[in-house]
PDB file of N, H, CA, C and O in Angstrom:
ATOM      1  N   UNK A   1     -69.041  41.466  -4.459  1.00  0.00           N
ATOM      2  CA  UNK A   1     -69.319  42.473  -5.453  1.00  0.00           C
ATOM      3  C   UNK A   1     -68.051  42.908  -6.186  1.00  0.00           C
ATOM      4  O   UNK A   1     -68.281  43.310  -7.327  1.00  0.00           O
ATOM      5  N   UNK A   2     -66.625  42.928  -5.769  1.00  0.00           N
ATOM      6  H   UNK A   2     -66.439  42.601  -4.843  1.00  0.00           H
ATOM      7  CA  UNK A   2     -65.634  43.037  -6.075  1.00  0.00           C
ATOM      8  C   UNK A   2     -65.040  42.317  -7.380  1.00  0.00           C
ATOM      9  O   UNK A   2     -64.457  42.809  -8.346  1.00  0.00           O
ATOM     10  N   UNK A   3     -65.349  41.115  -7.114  1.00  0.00           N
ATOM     11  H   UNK A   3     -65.823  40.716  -6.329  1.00  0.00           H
ATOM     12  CA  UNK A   3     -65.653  40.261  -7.660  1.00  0.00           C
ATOM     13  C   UNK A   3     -66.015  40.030  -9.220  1.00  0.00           C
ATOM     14  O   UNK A   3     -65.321  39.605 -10.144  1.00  0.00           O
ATOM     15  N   UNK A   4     -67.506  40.515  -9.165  1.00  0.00           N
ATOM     16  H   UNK A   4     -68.070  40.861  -8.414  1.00  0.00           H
ATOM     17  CA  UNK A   4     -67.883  40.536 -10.597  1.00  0.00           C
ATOM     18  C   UNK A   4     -67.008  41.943 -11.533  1.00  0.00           C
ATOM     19  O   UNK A   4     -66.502  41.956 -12.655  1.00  0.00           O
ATOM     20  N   UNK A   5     -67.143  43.090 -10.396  1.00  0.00           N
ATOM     21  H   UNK A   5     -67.553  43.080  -9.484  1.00  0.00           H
ATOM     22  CA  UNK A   5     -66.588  44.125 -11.329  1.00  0.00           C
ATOM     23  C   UNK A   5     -64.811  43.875 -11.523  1.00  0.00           C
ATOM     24  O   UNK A   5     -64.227  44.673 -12.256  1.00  0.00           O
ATOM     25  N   UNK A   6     -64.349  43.237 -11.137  1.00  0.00           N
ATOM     26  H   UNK A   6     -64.823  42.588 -10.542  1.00  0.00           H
ATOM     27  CA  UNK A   6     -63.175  42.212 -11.788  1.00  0.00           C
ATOM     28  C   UNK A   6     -63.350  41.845 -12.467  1.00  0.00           C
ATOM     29  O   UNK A   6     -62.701  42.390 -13.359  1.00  0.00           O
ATOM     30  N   UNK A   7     -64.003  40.984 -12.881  1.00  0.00           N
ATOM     31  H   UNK A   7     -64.531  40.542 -12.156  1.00  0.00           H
ATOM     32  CA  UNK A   7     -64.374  40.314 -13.861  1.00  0.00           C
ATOM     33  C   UNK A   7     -64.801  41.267 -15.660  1.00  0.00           C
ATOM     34  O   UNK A   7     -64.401  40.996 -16.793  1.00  0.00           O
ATOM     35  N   UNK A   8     -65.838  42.502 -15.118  1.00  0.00           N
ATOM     36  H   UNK A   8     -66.163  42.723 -14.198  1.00  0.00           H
ATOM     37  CA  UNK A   8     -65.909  43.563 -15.950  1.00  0.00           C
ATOM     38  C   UNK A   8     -64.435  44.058 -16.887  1.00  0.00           C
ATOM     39  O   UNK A   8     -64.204  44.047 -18.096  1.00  0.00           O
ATOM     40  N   UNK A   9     -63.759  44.403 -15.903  1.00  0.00           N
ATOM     41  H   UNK A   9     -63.946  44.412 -14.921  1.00  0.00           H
ATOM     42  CA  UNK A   9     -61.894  44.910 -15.866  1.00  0.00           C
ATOM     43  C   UNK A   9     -61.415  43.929 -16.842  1.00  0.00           C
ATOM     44  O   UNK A   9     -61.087  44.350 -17.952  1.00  0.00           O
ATOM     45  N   UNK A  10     -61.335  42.748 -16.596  1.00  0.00           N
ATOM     46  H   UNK A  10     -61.602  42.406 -15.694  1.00  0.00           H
ATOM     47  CA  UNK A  10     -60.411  42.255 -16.862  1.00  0.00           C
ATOM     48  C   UNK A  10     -59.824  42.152 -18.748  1.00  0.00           C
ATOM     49  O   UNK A  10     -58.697  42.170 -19.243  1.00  0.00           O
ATOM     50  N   UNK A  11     -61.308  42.037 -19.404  1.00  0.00           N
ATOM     51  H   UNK A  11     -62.224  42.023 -19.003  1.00  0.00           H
ATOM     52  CA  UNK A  11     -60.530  41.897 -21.249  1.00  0.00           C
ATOM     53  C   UNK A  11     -59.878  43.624 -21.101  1.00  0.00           C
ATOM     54  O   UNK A  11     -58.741  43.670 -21.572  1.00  0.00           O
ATOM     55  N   UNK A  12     -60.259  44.694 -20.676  1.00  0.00           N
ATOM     56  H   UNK A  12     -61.182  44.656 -20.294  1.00  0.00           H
ATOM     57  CA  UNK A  12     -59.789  46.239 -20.673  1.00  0.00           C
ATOM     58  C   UNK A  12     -58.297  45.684 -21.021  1.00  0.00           C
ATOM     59  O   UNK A  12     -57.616  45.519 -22.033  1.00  0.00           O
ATOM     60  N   UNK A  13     -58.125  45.420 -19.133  1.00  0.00           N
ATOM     61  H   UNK A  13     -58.678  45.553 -18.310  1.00  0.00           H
ATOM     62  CA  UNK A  13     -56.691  45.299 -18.762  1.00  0.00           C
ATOM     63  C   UNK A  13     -55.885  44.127 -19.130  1.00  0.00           C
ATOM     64  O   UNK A  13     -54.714  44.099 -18.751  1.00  0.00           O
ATOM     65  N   UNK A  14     -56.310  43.268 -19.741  1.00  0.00           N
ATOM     66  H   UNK A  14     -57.261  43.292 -20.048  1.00  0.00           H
ATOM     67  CA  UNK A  14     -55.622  41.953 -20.452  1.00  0.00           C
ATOM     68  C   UNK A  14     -54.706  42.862 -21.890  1.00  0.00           C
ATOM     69  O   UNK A  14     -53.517  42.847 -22.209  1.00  0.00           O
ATOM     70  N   UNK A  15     -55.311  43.226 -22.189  1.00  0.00           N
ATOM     71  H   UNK A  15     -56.277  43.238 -21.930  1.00  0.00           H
ATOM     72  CA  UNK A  15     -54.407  43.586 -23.452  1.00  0.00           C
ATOM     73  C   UNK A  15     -53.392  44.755 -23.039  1.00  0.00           C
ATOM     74  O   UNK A  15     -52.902  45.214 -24.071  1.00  0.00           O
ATOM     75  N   UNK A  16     -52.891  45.412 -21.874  1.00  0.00           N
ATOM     76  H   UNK A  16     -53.289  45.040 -21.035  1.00  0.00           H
ATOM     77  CA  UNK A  16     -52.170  46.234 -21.588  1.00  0.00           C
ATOM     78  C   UNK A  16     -51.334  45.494 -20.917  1.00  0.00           C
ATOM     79  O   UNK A  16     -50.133  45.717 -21.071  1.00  0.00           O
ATOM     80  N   UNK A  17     -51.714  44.558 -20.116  1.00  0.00           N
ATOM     81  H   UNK A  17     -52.690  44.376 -19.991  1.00  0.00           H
ATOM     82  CA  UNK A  17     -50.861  43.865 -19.048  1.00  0.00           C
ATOM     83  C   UNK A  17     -49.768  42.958 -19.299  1.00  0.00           C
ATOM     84  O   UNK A  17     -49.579  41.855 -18.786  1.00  0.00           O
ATOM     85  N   UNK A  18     -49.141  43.509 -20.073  1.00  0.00           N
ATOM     86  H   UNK A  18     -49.294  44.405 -20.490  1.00  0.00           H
ATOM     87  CA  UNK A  18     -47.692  42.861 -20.583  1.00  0.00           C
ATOM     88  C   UNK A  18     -47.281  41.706 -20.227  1.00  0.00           C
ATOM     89  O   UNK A  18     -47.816  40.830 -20.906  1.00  0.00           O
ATOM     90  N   UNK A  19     -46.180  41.102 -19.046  1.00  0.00           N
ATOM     91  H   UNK A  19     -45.745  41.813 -18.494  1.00  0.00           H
ATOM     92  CA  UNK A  19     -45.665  40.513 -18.661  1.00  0.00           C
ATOM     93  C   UNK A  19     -46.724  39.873 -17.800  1.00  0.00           C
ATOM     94  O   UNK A  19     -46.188  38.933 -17.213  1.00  0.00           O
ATOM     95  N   UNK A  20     -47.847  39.963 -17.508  1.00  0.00           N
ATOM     96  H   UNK A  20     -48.282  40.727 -17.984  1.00  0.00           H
ATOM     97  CA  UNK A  20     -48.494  39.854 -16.168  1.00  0.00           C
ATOM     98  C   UNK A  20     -50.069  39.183 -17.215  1.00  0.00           C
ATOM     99  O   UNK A  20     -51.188  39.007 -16.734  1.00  0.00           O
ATOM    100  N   UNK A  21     -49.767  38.995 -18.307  1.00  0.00           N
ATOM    101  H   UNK A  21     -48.857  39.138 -18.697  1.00  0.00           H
ATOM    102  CA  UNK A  21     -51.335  38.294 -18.929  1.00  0.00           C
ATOM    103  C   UNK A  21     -51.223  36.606 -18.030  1.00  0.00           C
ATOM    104  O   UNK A  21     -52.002  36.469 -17.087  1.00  0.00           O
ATOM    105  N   UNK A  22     -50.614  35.849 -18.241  1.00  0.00           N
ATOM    106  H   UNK A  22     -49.980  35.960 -19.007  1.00  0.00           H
ATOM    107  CA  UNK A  22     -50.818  34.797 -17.377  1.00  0.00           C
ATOM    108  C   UNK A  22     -51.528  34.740 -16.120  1.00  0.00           C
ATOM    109  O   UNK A  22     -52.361  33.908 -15.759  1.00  0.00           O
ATOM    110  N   UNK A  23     -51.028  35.852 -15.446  1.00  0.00           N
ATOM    111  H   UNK A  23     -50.352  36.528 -15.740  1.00  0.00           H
ATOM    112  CA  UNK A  23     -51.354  35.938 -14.003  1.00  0.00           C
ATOM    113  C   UNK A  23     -53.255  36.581 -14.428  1.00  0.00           C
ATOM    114  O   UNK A  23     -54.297  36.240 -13.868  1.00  0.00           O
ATOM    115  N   UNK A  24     -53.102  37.360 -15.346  1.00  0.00           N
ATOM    116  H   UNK A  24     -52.256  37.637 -15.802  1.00  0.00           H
ATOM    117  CA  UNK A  24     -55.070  37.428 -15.853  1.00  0.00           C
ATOM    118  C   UNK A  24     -55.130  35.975 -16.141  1.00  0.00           C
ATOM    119  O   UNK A  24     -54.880  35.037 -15.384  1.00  0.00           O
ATOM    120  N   UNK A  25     -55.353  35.970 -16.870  1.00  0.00           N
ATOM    121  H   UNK A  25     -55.556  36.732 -17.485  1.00  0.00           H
ATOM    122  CA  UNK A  25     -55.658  34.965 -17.457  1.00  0.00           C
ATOM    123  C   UNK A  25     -56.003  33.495 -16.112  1.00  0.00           C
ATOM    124  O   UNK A  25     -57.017  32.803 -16.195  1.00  0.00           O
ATOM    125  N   UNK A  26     -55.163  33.337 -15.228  1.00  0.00           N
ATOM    126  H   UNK A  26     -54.339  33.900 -15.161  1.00  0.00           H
ATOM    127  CA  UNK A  26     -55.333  32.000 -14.180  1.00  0.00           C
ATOM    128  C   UNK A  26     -56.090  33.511 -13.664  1.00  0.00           C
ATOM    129  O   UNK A  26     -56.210  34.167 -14.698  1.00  0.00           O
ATOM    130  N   UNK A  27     -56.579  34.223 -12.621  1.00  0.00           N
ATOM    131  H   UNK A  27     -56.481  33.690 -11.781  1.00  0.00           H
ATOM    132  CA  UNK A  27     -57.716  35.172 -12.069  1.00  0.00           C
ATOM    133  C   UNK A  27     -59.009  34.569 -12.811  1.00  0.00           C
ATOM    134  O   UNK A  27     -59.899  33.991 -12.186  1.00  0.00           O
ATOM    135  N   UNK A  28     -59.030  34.768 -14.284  1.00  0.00           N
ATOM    136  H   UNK A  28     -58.307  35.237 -14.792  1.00  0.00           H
ATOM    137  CA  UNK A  28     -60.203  34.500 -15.097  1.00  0.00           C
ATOM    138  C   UNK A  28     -60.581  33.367 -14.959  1.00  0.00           C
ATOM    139  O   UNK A  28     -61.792  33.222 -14.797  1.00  0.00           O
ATOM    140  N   UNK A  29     -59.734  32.189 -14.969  1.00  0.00           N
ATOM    141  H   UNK A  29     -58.750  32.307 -15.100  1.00  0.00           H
ATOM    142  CA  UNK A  29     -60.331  31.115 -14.229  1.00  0.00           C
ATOM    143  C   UNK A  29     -60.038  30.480 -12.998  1.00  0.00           C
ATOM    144  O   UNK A  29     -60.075  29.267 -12.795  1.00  0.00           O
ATOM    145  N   UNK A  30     -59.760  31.318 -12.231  1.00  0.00           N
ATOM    146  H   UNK A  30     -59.730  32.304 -12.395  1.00  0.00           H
ATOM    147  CA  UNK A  30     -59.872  31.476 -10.920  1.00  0.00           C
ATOM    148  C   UNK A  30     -62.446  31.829 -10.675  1.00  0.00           C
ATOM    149  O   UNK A  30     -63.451  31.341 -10.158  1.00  0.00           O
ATOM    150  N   UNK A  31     -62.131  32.564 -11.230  1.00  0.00           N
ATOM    151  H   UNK A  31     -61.314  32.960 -11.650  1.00  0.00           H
ATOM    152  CA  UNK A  31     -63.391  33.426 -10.768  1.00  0.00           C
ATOM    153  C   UNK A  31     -64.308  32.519 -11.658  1.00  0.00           C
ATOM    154  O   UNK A  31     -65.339  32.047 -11.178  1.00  0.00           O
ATOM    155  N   UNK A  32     -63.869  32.231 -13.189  1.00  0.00           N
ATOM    156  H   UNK A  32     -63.032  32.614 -13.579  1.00  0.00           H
ATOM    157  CA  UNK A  32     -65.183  31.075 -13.282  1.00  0.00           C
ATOM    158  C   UNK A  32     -65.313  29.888 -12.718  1.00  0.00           C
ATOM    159  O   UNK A  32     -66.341  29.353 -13.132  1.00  0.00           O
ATOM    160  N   UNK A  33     -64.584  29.058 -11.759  1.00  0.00           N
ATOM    161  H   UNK A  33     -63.749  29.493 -11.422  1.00  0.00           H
ATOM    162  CA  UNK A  33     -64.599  28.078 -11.412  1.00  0.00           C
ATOM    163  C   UNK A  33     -65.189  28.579  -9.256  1.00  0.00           C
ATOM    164  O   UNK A  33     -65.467  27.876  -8.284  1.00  0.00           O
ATOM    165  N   UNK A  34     -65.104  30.150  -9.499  1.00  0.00           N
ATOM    166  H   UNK A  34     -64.878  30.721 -10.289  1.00  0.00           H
ATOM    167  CA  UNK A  34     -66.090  30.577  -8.178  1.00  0.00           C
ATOM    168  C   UNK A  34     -67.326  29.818  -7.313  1.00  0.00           C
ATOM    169  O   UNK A  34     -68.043  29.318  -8.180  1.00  0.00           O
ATOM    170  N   UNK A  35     -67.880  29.520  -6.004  1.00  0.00           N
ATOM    171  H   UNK A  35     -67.298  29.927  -5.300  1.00  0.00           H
ATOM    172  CA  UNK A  35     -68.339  28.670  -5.795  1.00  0.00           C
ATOM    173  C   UNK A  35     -69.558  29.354  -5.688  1.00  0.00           C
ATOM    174  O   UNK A  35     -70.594  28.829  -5.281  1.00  0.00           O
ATOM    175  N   UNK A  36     -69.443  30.560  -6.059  1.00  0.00           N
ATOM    176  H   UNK A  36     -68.601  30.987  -6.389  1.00  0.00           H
ATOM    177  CA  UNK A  36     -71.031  32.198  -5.894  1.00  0.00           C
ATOM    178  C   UNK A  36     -71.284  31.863  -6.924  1.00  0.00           C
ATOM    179  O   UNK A  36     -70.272  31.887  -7.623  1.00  0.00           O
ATOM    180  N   UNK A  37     -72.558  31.382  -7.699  1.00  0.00           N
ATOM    181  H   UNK A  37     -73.381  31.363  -7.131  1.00  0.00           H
ATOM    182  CA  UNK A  37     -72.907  32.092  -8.813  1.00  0.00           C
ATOM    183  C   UNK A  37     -73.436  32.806  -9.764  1.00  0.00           C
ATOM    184  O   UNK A  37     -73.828  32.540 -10.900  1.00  0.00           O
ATOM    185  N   UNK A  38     -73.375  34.090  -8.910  1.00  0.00           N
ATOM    186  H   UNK A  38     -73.056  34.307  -7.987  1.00  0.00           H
ATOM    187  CA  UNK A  38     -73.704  35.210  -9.806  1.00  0.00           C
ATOM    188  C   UNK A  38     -72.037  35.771 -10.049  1.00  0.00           C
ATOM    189  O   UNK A  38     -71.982  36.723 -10.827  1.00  0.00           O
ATOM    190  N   UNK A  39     -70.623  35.283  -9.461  1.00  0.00           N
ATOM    191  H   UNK A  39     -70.668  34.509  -8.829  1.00  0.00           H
ATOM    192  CA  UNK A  39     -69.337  35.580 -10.311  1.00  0.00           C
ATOM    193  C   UNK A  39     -69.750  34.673 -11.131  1.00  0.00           C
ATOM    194  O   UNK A  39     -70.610  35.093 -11.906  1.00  0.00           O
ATOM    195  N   UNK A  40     -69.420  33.416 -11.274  1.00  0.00           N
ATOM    196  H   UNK A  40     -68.722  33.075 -10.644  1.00  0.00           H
ATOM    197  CA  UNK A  40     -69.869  32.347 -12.187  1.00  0.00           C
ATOM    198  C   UNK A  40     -70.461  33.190 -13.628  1.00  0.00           C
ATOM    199  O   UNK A  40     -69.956  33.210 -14.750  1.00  0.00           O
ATOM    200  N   UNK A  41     -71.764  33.886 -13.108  1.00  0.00           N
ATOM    201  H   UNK A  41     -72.174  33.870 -12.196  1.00  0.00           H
ATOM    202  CA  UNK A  41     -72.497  34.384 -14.187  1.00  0.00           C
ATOM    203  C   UNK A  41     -72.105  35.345 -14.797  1.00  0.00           C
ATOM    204  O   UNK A  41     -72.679  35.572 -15.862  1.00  0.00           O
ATOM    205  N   UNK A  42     -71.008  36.255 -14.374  1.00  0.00           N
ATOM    206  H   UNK A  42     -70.541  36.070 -13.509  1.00  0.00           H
ATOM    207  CA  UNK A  42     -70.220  37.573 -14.654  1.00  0.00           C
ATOM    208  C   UNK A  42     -69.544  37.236 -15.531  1.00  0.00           C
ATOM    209  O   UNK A  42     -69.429  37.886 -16.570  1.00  0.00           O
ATOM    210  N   UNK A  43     -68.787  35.838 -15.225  1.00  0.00           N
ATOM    211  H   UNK A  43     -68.880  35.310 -14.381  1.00  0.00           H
ATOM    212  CA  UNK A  43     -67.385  35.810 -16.243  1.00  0.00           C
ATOM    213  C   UNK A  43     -67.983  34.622 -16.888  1.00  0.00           C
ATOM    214  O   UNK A  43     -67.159  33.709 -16.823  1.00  0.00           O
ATOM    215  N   UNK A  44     -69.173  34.207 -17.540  1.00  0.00           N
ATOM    216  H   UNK A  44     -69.843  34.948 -17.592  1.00  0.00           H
ATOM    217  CA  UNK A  44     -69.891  33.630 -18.591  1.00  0.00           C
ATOM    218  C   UNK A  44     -70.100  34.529 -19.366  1.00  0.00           C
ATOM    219  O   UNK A  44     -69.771  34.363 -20.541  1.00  0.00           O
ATOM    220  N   UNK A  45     -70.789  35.916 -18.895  1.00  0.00           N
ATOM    221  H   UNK A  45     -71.056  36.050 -17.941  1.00  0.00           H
ATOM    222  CA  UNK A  45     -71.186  37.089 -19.617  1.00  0.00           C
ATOM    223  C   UNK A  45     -70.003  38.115 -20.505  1.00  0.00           C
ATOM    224  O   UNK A  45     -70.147  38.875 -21.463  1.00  0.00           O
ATOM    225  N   UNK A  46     -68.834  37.731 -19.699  1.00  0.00           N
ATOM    226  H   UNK A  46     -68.717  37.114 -18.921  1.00  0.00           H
ATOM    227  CA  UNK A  46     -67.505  38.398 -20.056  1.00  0.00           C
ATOM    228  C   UNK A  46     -66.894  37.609 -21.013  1.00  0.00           C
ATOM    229  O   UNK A  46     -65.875  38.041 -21.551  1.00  0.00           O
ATOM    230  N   UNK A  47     -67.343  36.516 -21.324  1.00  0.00           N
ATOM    231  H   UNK A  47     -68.172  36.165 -20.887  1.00  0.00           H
ATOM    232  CA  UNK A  47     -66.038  34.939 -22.024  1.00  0.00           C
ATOM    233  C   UNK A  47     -65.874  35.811 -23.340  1.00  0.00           C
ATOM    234  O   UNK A  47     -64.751  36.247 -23.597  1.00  0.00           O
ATOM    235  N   UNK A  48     -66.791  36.048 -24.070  1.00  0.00           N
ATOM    236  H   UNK A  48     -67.702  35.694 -23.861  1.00  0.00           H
ATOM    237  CA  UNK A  48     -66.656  37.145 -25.033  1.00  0.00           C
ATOM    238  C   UNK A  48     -65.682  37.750 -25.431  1.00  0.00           C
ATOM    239  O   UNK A  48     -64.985  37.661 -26.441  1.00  0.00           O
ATOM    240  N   UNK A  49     -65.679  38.644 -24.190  1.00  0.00           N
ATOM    241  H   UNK A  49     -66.245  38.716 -23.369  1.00  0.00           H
ATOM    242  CA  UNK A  49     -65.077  39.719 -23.955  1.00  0.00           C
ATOM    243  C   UNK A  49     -63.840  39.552 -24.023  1.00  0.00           C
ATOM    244  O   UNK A  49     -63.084  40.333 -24.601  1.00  0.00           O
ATOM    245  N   UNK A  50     -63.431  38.329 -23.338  1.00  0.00           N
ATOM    246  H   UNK A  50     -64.045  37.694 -22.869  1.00  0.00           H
ATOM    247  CA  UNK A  50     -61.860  38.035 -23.291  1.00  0.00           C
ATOM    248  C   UNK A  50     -61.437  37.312 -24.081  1.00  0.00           C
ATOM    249  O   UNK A  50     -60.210  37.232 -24.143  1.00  0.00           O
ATOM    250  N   UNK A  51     -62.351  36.401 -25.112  1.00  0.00           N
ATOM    251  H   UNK A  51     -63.347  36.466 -25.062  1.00  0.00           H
ATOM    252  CA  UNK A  51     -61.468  36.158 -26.274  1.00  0.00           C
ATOM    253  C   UNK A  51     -61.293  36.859 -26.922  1.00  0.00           C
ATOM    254  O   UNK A  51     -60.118  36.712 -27.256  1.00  0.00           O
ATOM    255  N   UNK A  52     -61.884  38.012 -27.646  1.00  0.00           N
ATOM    256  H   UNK A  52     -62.839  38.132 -27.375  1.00  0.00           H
ATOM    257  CA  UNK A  52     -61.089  39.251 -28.593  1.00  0.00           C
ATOM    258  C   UNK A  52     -60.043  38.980 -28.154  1.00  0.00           C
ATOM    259  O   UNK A  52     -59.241  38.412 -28.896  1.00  0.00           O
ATOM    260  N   UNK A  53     -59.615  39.346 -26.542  1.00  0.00           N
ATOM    261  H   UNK A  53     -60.267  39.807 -25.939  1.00  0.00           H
ATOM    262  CA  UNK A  53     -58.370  40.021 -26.692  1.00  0.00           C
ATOM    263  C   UNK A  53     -57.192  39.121 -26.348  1.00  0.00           C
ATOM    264  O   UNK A  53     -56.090  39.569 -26.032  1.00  0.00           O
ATOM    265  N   UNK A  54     -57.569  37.457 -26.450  1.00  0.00           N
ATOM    266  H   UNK A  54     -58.464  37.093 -26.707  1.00  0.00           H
ATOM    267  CA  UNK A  54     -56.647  36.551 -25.554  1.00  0.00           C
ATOM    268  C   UNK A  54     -56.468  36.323 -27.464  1.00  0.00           C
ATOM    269  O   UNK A  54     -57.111  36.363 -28.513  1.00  0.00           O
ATOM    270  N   UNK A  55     -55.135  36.081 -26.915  1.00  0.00           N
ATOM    271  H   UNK A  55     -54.613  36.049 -26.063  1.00  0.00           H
ATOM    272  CA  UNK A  55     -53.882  34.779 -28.288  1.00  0.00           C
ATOM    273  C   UNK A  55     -54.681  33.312 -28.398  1.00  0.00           C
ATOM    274  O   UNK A  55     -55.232  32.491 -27.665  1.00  0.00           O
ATOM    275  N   UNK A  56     -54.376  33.533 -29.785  1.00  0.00           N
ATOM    276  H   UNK A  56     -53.928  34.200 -30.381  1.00  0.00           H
ATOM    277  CA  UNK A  56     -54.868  31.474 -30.096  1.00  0.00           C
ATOM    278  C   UNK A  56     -54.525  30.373 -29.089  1.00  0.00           C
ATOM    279  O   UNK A  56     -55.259  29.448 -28.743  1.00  0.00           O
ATOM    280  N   UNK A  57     -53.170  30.659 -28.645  1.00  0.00           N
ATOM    281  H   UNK A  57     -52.574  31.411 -28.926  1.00  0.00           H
ATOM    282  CA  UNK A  57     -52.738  29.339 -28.178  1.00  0.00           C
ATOM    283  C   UNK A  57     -53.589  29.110 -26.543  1.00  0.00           C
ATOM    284  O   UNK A  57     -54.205  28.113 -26.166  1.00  0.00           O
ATOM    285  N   UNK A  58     -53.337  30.480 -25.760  1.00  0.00           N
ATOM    286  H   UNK A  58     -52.836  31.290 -26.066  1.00  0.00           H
ATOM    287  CA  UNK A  58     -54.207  30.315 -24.205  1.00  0.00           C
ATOM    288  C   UNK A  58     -55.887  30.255 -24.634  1.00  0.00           C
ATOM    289  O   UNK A  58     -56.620  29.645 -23.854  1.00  0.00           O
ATOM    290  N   UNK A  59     -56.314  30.692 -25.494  1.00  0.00           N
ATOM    291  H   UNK A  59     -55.719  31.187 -26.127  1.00  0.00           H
ATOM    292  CA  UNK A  59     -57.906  30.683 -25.515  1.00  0.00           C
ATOM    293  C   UNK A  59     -58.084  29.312 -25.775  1.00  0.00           C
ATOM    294  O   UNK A  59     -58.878  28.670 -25.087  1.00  0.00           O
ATOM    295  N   UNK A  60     -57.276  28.645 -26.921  1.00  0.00           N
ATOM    296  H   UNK A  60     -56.632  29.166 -27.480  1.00  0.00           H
ATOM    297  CA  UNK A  60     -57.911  27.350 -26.990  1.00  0.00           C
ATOM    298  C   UNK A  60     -57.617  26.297 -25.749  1.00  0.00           C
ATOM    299  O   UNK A  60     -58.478  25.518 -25.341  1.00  0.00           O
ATOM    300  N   UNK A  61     -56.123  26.392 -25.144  1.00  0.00           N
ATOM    301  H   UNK A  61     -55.423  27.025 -25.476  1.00  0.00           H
ATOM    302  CA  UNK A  61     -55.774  25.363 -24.141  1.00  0.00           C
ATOM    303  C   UNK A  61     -56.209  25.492 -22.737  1.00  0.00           C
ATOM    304  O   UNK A  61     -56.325  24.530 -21.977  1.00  0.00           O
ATOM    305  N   UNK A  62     -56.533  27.183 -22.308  1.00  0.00           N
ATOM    306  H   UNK A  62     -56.439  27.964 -22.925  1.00  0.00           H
ATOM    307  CA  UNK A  62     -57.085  27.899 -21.273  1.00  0.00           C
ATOM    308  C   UNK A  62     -58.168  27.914 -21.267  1.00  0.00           C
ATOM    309  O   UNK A  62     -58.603  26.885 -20.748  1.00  0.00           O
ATOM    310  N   UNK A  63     -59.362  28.967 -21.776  1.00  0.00           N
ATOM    311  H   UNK A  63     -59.009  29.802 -22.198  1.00  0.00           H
ATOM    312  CA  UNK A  63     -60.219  29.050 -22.089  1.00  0.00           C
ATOM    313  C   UNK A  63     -61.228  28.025 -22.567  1.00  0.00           C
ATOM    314  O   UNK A  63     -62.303  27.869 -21.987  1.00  0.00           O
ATOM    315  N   UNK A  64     -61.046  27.679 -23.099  1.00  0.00           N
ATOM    316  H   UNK A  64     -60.173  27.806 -23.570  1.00  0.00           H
ATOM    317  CA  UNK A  64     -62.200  26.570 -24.267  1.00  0.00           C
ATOM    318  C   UNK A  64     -62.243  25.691 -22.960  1.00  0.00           C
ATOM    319  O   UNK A  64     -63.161  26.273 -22.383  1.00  0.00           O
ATOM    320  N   UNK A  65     -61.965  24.951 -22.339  1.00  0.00           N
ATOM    321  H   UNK A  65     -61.220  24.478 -22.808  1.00  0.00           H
ATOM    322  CA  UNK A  65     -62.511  23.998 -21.887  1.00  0.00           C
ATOM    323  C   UNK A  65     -63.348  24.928 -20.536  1.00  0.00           C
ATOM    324  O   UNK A  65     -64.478  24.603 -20.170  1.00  0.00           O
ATOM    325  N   UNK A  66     -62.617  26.048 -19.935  1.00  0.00           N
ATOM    326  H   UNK A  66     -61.699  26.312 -20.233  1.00  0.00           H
ATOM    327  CA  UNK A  66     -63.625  26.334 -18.903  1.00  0.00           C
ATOM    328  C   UNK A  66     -64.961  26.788 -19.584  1.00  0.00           C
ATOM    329  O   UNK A  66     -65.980  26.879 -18.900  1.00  0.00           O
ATOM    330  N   UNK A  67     -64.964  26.940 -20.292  1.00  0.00           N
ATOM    331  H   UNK A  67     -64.136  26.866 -20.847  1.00  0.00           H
ATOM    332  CA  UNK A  67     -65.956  27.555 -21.390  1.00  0.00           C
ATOM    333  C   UNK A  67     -66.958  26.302 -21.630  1.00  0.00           C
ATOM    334  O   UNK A  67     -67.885  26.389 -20.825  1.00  0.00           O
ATOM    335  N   UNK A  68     -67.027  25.673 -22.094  1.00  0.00           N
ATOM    336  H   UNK A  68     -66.274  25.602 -22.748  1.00  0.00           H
ATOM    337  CA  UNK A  68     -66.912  24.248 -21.760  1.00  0.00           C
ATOM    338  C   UNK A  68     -67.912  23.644 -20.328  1.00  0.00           C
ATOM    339  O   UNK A  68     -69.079  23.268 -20.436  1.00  0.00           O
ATOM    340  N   UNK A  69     -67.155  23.670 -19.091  1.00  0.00           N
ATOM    341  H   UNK A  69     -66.207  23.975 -19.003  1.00  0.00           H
ATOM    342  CA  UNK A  69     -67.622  23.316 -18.149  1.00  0.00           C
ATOM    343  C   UNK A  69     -68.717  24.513 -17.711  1.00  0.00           C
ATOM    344  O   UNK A  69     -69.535  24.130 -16.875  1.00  0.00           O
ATOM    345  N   UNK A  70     -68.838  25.763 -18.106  1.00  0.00           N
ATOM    346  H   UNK A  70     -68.173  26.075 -18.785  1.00  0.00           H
ATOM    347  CA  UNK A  70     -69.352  26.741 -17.535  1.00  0.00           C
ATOM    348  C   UNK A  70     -71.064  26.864 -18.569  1.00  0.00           C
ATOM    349  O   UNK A  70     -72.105  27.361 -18.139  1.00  0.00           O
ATOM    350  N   UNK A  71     -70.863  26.281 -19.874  1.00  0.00           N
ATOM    351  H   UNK A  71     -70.017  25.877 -20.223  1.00  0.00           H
ATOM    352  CA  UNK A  71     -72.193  26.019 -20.847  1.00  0.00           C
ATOM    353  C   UNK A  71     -72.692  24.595 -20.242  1.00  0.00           C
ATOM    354  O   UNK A  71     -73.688  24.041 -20.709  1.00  0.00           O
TER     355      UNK A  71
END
């Protein structure tokens, strides 16, 4: 349960987390590549969420493909 509401947190605290977005960012796909899936289903519901607030370069080389394996 921890889990998903991590997942909730995370676009909030991505854009405050200065020095430490990488370390979000591998969490985020840490948790979509989860072997539960109702996390799985949390951070499908969140992908959204965290591109607003992710940079061009990690959404497309990061993101997009888990994005990708998770559709």
């Amino acid at each position: 349960m921890s889990r998903i509401s991590a997942v909730g947190l995370l676009s909030c605290a991505y854009s405050r987390s200065g020095m430490f977005k990488e370390k979000f960012r591998a969490k985020f796909i840490e948790l979509c590549h989860e072997e539960t899936p109702i996390v799985r289903r949390a951070t499908a519901k969140q992908m959204g969420e965290i591109c607003q607030v992710l940079e061009r370069e990690p959404l497309v080389n990061d993101i997009l493909p888990v994005f990708r394996q998770l559709a």
